[in-house]
C-alpha positions as CSV (number, residue, x, y, z in Angstrom):
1,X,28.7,17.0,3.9
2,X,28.3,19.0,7.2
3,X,26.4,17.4,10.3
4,X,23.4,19.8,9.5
5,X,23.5,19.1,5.9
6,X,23.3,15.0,6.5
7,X,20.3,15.5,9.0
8,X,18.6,18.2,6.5
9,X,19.2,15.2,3.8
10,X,18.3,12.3,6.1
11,X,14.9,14.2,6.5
12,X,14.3,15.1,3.5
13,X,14.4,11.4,2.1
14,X,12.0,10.4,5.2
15,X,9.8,13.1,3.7
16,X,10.0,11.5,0.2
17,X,8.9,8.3,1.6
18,X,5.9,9.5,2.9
19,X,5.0,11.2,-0.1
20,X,5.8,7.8,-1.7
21,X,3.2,6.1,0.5
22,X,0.9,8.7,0.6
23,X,0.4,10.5,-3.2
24,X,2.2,7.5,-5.3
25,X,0.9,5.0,-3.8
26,X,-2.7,6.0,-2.0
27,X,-3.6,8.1,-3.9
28,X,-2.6,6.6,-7.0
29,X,-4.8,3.4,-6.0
30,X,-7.8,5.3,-5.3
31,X,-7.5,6.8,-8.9
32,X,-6.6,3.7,-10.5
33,X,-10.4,2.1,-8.6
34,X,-11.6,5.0,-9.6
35,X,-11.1,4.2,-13.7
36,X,-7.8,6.8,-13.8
37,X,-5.8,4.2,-15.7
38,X,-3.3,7.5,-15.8
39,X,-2.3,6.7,-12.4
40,X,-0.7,3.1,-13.1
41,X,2.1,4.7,-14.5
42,X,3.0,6.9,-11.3
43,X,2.7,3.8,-9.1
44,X,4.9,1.3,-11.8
45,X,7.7,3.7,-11.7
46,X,8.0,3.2,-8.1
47,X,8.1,-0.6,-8.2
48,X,11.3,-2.3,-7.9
49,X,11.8,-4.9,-10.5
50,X,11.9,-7.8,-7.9
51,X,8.9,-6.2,-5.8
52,X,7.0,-8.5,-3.4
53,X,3.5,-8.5,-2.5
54,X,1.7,-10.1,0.6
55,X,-1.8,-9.5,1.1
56,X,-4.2,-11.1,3.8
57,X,-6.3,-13.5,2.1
58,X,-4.1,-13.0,-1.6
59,X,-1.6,-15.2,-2.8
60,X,2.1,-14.1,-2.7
61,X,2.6,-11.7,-5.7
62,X,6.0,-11.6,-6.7
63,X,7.5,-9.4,-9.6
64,X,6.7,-5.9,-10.9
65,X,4.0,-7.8,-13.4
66,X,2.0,-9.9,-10.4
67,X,2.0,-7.0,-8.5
68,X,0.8,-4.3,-11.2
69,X,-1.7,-6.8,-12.3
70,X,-2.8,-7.5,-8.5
71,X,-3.3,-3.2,-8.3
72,X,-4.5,-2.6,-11.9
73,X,-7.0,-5.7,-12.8
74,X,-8.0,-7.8,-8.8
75,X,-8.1,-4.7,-6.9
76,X,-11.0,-2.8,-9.5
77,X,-12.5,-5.8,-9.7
78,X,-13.7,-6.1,-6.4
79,X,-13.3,-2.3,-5.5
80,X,-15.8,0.6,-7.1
81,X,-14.4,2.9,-4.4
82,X,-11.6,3.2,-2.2
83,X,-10.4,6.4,-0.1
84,X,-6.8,5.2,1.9
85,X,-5.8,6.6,5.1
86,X,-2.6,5.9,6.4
87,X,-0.9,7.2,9.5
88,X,0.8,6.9,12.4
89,X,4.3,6.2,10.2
90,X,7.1,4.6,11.8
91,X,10.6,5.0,9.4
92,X,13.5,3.9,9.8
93,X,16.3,4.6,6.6
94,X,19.7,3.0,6.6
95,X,21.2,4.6,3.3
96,X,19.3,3.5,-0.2
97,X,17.1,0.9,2.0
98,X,13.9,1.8,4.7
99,X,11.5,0.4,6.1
100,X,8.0,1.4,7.7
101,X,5.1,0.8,9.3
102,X,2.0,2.6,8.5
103,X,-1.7,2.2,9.8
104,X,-4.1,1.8,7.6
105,X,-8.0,2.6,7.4
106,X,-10.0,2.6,4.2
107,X,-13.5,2.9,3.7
108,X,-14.3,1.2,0.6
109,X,-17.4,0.1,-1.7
110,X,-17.2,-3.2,-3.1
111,X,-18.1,-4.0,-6.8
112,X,-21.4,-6.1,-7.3
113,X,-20.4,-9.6,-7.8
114,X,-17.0,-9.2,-6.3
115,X,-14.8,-12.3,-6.4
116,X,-14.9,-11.8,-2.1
117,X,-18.5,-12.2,-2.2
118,X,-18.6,-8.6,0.0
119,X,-21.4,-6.9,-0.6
120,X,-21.7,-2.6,0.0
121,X,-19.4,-0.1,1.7
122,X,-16.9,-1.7,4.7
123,X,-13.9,-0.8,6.3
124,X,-10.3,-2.7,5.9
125,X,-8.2,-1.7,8.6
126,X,-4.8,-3.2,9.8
127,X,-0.9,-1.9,8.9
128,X,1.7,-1.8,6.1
129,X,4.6,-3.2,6.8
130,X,7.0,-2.2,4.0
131,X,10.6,-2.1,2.6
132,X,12.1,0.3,0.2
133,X,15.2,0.7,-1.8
134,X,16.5,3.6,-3.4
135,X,17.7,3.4,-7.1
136,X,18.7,6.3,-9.1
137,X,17.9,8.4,-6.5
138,X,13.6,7.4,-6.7
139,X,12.4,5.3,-4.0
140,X,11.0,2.5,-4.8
141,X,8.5,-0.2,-2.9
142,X,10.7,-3.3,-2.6
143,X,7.8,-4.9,-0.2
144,X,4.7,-4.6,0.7
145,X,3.0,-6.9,3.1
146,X,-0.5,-5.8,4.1
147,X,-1.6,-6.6,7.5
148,X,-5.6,-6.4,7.1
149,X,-7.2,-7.4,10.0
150,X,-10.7,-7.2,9.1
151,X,-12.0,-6.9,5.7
152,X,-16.0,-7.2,5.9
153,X,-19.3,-5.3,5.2
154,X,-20.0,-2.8,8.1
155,X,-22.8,-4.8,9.3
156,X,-20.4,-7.4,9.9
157,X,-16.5,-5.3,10.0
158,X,-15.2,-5.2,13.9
159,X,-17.1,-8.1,15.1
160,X,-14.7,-10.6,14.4
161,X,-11.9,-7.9,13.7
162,X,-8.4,-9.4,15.4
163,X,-4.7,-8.1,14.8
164,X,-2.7,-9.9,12.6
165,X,1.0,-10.4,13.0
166,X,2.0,-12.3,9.9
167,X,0.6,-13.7,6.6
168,X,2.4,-17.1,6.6
């Protein structure tokens, strides 16, 4: 493989990470809040068997079934709408492995009743920080630790809003 063709390629797979993060996973969510259960599929056959899961607040979720059952049953349980935003992507690819950083805003409304005890439309803000392997050419969310730094009602979001730097 030329120089031109390995930086082409190296490109393309930074691409297909975003895409990953943006449509498969996002997106996918919001459909799956949503009531699309037609969406769980697209995100489980991006999950790497041994998959982790750390989310502010959440236990550890280890496993493709903790994880799917976190994103399919918790998250619609507390969520009746959700629209993701990430940006500002930082990626850095070593062969079949990455990692990233991604910023994250999304406005959501929470579910009457919720588990949280939130009540209406908030914000959750804070980052992704993620890793991702490659396997049979698909890449695949190896981790996913979620960063949220505030996770409250709007009356009450940035007032006590504070950047996180780990979970545990």
């Amino acid at each position: 493989m030329s120089d031109i063709e390995a930086r082409i390629d190296h490109l393309e797979q930074l691409e297909a990470i975003r895409r990953l993060k943006h449509h498969t996973y996002c997106r996918c969510v919001d459909r799956v809040v949503a009531g699309d259960t037609g969406a769980r599929a697209e995100i489980s056959a991006h999950l790497c068997e041994d998959v982790v899961a750390d989310f502010t607040g959440f236990p550890l979720m280890e496993g493709r079934a903790a994880v799917e059952s976190f994103l399919f049953e918790h998250v619609p349980s507390v969520l009746a709408y959700s629209q993701h935003r990430v940006m500002n992507d930082v990626i850095d690819r070593d062969g079949d492995t990455a990692t990233a950083l991604w910023y994250l805003d999304c406005p959501v409304v929470f579910r009457d009743g919720n588990a949280l005890g939130i009540h209406g439309s908030a914000m959750i803000a804070g980052r992704y920080e993620e890793r991702y392997r490659r396997e049979d050419g698909v890449w695949k969310f190896h981790r996913i630790t979620a960063l949220l730094d505030t996770v409250k009602a709007f009356a009450e979001n940035w007032n006590a809003a504070v950047q996180l730097e780990t979970n545990r």
